[in-house]
MARDRENPA-380980 format. One record per residue: chain; y negated, x, z of N, C-alpha, C in turn. Coordinates in steps of 0.05 Angstrom, whole numbers. Example, Ala and Ser with C-alpha at 12.3 -4.5 7.8 and 13.67 -1.06 7.14 Angstrom:
! MARDRENPA-380980
- A; 114; 264; 156; 90; 246; 156; 66; 264; 156
- A; 45; 257; 142; 21; 273; 143; -1; 258; 157
//
This chain:
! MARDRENPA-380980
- A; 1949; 2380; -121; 1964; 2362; -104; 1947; 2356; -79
- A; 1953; 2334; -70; 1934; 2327; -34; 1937; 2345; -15
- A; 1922; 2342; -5; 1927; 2365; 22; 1950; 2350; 45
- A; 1957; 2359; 64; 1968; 2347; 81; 1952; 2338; 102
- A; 1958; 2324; 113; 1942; 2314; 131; 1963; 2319; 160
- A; 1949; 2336; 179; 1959; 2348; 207; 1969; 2326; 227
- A; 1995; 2320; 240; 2003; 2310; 253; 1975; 2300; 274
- A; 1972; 2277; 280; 1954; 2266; 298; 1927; 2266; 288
- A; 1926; 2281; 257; 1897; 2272; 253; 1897; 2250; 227
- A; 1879; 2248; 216; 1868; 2223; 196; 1856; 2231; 165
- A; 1864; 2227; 151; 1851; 2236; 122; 1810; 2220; 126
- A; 1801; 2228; 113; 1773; 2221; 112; 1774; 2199; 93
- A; 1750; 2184; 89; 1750; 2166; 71; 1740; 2176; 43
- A; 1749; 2157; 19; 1752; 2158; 2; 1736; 2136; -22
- A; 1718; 2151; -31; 1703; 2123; -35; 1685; 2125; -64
- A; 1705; 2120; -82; 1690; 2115; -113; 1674; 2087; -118
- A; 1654; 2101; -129; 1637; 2082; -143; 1629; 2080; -180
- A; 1631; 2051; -180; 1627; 2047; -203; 1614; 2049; -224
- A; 1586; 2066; -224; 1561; 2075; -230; 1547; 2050; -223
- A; 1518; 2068; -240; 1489; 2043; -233; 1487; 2031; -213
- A; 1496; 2041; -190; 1493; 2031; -164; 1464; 2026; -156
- A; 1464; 2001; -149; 1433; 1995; -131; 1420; 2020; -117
- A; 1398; 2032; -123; 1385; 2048; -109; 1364; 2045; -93
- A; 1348; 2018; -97; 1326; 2020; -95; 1324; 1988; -76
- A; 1316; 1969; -90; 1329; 1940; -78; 1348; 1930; -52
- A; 1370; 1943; -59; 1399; 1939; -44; 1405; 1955; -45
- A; 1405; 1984; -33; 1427; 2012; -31; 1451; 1999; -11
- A; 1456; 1975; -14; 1492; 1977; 1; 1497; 1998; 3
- A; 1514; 2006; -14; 1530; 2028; -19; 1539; 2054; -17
- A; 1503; 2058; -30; 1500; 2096; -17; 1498; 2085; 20
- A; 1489; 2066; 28; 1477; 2068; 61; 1519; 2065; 66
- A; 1525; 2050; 63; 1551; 2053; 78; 1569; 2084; 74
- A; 1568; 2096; 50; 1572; 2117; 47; 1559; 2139; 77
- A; 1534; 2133; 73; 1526; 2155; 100; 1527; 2143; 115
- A; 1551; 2118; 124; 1557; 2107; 152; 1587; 2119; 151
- A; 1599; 2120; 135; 1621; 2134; 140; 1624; 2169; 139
- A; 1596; 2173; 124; 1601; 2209; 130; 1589; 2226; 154
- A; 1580; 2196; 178; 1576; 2200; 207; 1549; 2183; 210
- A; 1534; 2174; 197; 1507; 2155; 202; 1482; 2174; 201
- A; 1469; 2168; 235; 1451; 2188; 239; 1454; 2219; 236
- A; 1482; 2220; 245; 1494; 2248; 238; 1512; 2247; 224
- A; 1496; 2251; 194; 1513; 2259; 172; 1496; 2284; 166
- A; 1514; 2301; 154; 1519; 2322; 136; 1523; 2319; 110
- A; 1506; 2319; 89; 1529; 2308; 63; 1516; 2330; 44
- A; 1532; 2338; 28; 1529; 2354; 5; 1538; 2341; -24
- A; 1510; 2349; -30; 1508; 2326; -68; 1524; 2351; -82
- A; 1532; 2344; -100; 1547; 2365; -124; 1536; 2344; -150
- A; 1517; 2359; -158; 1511; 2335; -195; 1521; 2354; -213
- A; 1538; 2367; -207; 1541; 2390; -228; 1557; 2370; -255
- A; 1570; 2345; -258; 1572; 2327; -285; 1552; 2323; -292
- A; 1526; 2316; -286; 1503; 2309; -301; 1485; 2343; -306
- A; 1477; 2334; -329; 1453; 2354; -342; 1430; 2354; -337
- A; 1416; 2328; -315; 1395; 2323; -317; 1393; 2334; -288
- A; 1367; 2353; -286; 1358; 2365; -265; 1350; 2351; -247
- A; 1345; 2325; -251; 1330; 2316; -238; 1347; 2296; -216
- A; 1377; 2292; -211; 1405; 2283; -201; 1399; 2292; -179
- A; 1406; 2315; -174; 1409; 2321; -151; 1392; 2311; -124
- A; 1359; 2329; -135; 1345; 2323; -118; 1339; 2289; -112
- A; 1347; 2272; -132; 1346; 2246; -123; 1358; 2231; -108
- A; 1394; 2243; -106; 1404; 2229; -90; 1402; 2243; -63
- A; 1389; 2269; -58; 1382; 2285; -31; 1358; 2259; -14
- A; 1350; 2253; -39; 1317; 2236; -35; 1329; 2209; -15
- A; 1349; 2193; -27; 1368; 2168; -20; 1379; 2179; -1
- A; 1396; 2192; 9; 1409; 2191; 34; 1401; 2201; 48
- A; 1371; 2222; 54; 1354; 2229; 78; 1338; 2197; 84
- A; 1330; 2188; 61; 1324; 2167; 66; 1331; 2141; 82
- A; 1367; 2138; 82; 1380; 2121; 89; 1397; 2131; 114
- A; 1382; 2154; 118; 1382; 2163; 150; 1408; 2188; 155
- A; 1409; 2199; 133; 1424; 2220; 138; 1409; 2242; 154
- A; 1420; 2251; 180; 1406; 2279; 183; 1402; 2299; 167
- A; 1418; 2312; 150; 1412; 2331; 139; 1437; 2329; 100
- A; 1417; 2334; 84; 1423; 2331; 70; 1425; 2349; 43
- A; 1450; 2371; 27; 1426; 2385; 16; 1451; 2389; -16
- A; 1433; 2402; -34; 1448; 2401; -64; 1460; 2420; -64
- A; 1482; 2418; -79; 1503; 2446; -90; 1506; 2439; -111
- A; 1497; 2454; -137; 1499; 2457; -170; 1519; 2469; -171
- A; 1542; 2472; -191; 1560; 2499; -197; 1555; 2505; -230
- A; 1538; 2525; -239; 1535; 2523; -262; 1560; 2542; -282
- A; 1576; 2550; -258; 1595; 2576; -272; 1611; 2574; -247
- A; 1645; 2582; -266; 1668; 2575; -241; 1666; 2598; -225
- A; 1653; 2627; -234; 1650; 2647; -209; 1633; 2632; -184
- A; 1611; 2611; -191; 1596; 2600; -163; 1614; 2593; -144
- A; 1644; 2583; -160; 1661; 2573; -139; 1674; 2587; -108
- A; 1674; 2609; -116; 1673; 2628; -95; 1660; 2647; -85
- A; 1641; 2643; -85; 1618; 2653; -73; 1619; 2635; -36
- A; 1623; 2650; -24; 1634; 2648; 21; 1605; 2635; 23
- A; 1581; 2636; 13; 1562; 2615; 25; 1573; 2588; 21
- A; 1573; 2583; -1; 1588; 2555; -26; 1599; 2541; 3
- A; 1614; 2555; 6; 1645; 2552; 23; 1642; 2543; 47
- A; 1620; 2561; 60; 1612; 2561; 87; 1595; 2531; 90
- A; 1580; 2528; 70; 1569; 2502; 80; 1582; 2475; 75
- A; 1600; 2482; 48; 1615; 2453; 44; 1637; 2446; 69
- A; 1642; 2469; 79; 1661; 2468; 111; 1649; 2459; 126
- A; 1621; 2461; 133; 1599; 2451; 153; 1594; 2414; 143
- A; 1604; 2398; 125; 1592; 2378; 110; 1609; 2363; 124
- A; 1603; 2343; 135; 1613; 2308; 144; 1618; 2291; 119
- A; 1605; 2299; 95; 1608; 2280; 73; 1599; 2294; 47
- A; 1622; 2293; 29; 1615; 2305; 0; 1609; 2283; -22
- A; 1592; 2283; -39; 1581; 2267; -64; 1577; 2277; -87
- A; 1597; 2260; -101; 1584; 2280; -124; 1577; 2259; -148
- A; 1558; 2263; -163; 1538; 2245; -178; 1554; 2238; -205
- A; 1550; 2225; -219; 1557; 2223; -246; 1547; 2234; -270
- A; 1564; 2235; -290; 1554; 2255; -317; 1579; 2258; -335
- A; 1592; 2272; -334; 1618; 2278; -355; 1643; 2298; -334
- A; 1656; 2275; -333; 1682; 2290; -311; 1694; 2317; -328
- A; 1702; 2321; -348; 1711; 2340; -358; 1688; 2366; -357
- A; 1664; 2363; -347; 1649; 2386; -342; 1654; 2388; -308
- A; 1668; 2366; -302; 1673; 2371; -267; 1701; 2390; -266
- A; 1717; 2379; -279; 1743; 2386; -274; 1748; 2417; -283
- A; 1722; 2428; -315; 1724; 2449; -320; 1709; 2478; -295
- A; 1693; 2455; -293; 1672; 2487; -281; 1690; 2481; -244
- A; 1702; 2459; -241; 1714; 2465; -213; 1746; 2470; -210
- A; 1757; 2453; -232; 1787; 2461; -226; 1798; 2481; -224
- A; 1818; 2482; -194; 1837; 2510; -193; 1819; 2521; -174
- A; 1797; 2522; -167; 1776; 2532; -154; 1789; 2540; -132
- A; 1769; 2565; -102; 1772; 2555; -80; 1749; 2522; -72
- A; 1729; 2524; -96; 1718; 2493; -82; 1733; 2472; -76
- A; 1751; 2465; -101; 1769; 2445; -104; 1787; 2446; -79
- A; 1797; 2478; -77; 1821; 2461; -55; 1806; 2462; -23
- A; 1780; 2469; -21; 1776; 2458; 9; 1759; 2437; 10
- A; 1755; 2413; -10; 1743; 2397; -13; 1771; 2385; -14
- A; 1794; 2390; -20; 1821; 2369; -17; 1825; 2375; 16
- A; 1828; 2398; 28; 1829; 2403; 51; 1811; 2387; 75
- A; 1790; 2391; 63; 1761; 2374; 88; 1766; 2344; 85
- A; 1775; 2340; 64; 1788; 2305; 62; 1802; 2298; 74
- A; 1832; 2322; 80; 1855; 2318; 93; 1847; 2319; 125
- A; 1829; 2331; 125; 1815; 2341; 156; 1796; 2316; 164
- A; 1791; 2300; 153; 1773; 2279; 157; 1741; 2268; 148
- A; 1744; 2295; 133; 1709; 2293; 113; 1709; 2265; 93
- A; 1689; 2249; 101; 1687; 2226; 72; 1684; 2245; 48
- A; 1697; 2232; 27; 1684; 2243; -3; 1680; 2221; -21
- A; 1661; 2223; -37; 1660; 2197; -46; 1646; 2201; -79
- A; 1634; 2191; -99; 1628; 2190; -126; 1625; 2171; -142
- A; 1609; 2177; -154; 1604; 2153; -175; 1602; 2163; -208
- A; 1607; 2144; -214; 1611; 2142; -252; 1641; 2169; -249
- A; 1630; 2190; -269; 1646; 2205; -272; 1662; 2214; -239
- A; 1635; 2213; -220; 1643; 2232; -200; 1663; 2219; -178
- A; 1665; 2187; -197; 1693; 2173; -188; 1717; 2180; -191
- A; 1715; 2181; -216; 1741; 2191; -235; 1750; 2214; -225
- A; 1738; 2228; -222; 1748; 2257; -212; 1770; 2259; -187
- A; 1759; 2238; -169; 1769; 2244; -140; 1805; 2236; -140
- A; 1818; 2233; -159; 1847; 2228; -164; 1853; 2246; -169
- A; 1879; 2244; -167; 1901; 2278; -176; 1905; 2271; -215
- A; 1906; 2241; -223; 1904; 2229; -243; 1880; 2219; -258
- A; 1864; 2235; -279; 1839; 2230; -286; 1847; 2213; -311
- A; 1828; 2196; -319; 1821; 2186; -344; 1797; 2195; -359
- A; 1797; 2228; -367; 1777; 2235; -391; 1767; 2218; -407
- A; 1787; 2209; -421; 1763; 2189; -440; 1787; 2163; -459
- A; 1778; 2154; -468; 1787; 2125; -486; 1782; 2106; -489
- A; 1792; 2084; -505; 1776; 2062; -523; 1780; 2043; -511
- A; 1758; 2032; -517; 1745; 2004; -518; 1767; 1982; -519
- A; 1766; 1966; -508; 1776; 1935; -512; 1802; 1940; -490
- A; 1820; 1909; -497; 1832; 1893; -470; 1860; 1895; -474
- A; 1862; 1912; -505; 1890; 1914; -501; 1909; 1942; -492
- A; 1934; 1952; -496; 1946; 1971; -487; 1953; 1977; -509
- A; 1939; 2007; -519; 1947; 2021; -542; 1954; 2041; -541
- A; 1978; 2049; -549; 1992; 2081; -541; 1968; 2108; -557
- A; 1966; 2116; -541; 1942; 2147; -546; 1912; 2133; -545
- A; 1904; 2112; -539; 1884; 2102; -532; 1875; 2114; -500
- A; 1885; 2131; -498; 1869; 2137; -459; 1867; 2166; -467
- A; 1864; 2191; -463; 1870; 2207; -448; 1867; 2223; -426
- A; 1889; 2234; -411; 1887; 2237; -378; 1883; 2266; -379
- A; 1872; 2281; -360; 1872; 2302; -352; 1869; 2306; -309
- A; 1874; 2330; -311; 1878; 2330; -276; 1854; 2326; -266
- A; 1849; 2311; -238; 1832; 2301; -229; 1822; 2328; -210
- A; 1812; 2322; -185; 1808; 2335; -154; 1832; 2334; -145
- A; 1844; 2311; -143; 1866; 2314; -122; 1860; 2307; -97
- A; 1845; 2290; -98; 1845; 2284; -63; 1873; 2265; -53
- A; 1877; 2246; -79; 1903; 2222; -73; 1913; 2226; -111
- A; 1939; 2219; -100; 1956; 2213; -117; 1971; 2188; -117
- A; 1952; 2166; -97; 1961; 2141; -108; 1952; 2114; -124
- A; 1920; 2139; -129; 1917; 2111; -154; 1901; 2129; -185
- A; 1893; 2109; -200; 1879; 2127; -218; 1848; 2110; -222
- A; 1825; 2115; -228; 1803; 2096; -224; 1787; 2102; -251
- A; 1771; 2081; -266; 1765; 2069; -286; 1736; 2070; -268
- A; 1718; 2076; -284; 1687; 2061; -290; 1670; 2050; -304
- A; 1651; 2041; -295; 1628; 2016; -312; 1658; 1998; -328
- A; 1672; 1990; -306; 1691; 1972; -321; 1692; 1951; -340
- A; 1678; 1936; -328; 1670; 1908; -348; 1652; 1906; -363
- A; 1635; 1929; -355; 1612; 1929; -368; 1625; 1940; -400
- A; 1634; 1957; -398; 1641; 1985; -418; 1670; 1969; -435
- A; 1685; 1952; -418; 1709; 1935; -427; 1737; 1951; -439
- A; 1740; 1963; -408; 1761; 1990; -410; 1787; 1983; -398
- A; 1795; 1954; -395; 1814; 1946; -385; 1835; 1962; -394
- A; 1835; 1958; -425; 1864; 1974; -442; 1874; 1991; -437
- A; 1839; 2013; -432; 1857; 2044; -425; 1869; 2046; -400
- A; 1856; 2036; -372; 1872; 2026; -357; 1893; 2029; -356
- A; 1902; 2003; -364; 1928; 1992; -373; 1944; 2016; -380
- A; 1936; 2022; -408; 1956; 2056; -420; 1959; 2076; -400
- A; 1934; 2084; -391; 1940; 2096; -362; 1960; 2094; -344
- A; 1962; 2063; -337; 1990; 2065; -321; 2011; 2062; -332
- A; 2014; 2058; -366; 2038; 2059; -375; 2047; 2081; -373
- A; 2032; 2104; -378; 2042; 2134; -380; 2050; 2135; -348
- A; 2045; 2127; -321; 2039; 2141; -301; 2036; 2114; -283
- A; 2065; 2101; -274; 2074; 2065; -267; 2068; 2077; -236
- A; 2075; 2098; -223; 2070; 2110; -199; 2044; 2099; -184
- A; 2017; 2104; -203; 1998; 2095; -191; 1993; 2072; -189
- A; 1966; 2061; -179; 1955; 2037; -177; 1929; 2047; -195
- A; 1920; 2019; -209; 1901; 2024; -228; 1876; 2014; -212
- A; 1852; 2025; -211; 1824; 2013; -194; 1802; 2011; -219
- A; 1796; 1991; -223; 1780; 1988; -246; 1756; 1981; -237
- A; 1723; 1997; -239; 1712; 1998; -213; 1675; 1980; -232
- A; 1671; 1950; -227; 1640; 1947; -246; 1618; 1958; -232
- A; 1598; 1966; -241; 1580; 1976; -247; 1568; 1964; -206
- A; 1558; 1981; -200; 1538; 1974; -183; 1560; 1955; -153
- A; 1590; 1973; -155; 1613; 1965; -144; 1632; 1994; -125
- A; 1639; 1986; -108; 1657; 2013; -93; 1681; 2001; -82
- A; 1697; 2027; -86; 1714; 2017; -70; 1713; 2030; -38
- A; 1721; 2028; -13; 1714; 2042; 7; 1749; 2038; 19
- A; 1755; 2061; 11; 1785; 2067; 16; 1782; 2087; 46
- A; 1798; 2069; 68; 1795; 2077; 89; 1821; 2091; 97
- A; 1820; 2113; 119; 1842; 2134; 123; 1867; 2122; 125
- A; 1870; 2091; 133; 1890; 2079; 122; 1897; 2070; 104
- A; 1886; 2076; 86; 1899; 2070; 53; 1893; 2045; 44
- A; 1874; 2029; 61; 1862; 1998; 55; 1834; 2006; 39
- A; 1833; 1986; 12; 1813; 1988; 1; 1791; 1957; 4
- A; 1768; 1967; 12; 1752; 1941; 15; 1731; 1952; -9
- A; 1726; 1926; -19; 1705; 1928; -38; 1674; 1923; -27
- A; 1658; 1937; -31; 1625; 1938; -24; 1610; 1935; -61
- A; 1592; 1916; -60; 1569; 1920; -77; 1569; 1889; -96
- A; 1562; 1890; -117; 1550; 1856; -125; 1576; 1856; -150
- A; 1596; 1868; -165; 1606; 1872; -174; 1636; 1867; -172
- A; 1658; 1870; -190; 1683; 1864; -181; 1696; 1887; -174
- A; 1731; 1887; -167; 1746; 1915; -172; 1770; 1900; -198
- A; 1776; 1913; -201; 1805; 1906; -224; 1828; 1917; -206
- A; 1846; 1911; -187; 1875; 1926; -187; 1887; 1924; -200
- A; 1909; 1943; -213; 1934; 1937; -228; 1956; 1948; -215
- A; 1967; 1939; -204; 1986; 1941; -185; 2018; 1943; -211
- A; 2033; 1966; -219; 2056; 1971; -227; 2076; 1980; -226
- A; 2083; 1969; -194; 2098; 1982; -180; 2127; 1965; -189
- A; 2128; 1947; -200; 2143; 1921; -196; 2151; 1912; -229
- A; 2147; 1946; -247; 2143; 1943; -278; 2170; 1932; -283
- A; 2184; 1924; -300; 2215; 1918; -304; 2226; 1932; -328
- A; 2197; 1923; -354; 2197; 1946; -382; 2171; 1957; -386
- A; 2175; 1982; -399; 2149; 1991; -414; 2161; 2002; -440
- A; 2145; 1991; -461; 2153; 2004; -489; 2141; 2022; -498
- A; 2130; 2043; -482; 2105; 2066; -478; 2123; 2094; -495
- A; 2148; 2094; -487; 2161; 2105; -500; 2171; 2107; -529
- A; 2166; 2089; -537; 2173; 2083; -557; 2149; 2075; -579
- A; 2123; 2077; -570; 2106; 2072; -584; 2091; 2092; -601
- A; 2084; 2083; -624; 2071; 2114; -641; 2030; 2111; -636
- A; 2025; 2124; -633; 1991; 2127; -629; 1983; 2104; -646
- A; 1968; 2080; -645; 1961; 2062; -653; 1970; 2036; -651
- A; 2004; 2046; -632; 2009; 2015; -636; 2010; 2003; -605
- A; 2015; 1975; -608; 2004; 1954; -585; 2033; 1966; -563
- A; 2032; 1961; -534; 2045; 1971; -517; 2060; 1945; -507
- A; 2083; 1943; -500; 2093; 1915; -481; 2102; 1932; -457
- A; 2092; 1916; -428; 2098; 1921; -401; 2101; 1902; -392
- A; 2127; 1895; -371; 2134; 1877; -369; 2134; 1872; -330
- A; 2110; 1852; -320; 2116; 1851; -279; 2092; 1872; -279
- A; 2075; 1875; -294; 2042; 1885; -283; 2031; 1859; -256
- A; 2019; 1861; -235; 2001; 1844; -226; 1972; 1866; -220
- A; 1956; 1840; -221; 1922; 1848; -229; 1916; 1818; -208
- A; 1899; 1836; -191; 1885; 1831; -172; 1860; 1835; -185
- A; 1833; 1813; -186; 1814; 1809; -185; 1795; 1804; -151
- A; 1781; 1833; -149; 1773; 1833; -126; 1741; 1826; -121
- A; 1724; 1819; -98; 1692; 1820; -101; 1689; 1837; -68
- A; 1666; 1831; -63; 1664; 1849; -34; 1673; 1837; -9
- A; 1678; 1846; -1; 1690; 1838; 29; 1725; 1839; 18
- A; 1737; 1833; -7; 1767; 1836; -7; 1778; 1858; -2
- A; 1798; 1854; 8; 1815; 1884; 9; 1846; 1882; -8
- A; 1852; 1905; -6; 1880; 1908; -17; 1888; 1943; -7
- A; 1915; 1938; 5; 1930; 1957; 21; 1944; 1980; -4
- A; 1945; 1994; -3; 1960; 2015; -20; 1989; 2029; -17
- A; 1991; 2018; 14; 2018; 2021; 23; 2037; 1998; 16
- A; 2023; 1971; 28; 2034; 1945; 27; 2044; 1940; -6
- A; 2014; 1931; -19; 2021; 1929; -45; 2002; 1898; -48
- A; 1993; 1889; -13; 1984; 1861; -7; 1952; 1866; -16
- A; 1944; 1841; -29; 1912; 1842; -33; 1904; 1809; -18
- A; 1875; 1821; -3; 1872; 1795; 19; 1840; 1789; 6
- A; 1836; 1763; 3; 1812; 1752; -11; 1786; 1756; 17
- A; 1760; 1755; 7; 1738; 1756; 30; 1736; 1734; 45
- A; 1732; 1735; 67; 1731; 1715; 90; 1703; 1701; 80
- A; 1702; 1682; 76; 1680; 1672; 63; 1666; 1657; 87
- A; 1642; 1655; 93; 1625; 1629; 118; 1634; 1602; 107
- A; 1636; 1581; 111; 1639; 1551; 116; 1615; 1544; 106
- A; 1608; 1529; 91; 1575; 1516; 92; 1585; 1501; 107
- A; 1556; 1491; 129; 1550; 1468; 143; 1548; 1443; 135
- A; 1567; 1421; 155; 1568; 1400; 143; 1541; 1387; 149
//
């Protein structure tokens, strides 16, 4: 579950990314990230422990000293005893900003869930630490994960399945390489099982930058998908056997690009202020 957040103070930001984010060209993304985990003075701690490849970590240490983080440094967890180990602890408490890379969320959720990592990484959120992720290390940051499911645009009952996220929020659930990968459906099934949330469907080389007020602005060259199901009237989710097509009835889907936002409290989505060309 979320942490609470202390009378008079502010939850931290919250900020999934879509994978394949510009690294090199255009780092938007990672650079706004270390503008919200303090700028010159950031603190940020990488976690690549979803990816296999050794070589994660030290690269995104490489990108955000780069893009002007003060200090920057990796935490692997190769085994859930690392999880409590008081150094672990001690420095992720010391961190202005947590990241964690992409790879396979179900190796996130295994080697960290239940953890003490997990719950003071929900705690330092509630305290005001940015946390943020990409590909898998998107998915994770919900109390509502989407492990894995199929392809295509429609809503098919047992086509998703969910498992527990981090837990930082429990008000939406988030999708990646969206358009690219064409995961609308599961989506969709997603919130049929679970009408509570909001659905964030996140393309490739795209973020969302969910601020301590619960406003999401989009950053990067990419779209967002909302599915907003607050306002459902039917769902035949109940009634459906594994394979067959789903009817939901008062879904809205907000198509977003950068600069739009959409509120999480409201329910309101506001288009980007666009410049005027000159007459």
């Amino acid at each position: 579950m979320p942490s609470k957040v202390a009378e008079g103070a502010q939850r931290g930001w919250i900020i999934p990314i879509g994978g394949a984010e510009n690294k090199e060209n255009d780092p938007r993304i990672l650079g706004r990230f270390v503008q919200a985990a303090g700028g010159t003075a950031a603190d940020i701690v990488v976690i690549p422990t979803a990816s296999r490849m050794h070589e994660t970590g030290p690269r995104y240490e490489q990108l955000f000293r780069a893009l002007g983080a003060r200090c920057v440094d990796v935490m692997d967890f190769d085994t859930r005893r690392d999880c409590q180990e008081s150094g672990r602890l001690t420095r992720l408490a010391e961190a202005s900003g947590i990241f964690f890379t992409g790879g396979n969320q179900l190796r996130l959720t295994t080697l960290l869930g239940g953890t003490p990592v997990a719950k003071l990484i929900r705690q330092r959120n509630a305290q005001g630490v940015t946390v943020g992720g990409t590909s898998a290390g998107a998915s994770i940051l919900s109390e509502h994960m989407i492990a894995s499911g199929d392809e295509g645009s429609s809503m098919v009952a047992g086509s998703v399945r969910l498992a527990p996220g981090l837990g930082l929020t429990n008000r939406f659930i988030i999708d990646q390489h969206f358009r690219q990968r064409d995961r609308l459906g599961r989506l969709l099934t997603a919130l049929a099982y679970n009408p509570f949330a909001v659905g964030i469907g996140l393309d490739e080389d795209t973020a969302a930058f969910i601020s301590p007020q619960d406003v999401l602005e989009v950053e990067g060259s990419g779209g967002v998908t909302v599915v907003d199901a607050s306002d459902v009237s039917y769902s035949s989710i109940d009634k459906a056997s594994d394979g067959q097509p789903v009817c939901m009835l008062g879904l809205r889907l907000h198509m977003l690009v950068a600069g739009a936002t959409y509120n999480l409290n409201t329910h309101q989505a506001s288009a980007a202020q666009l410049a005027r060309p000159k007459e």
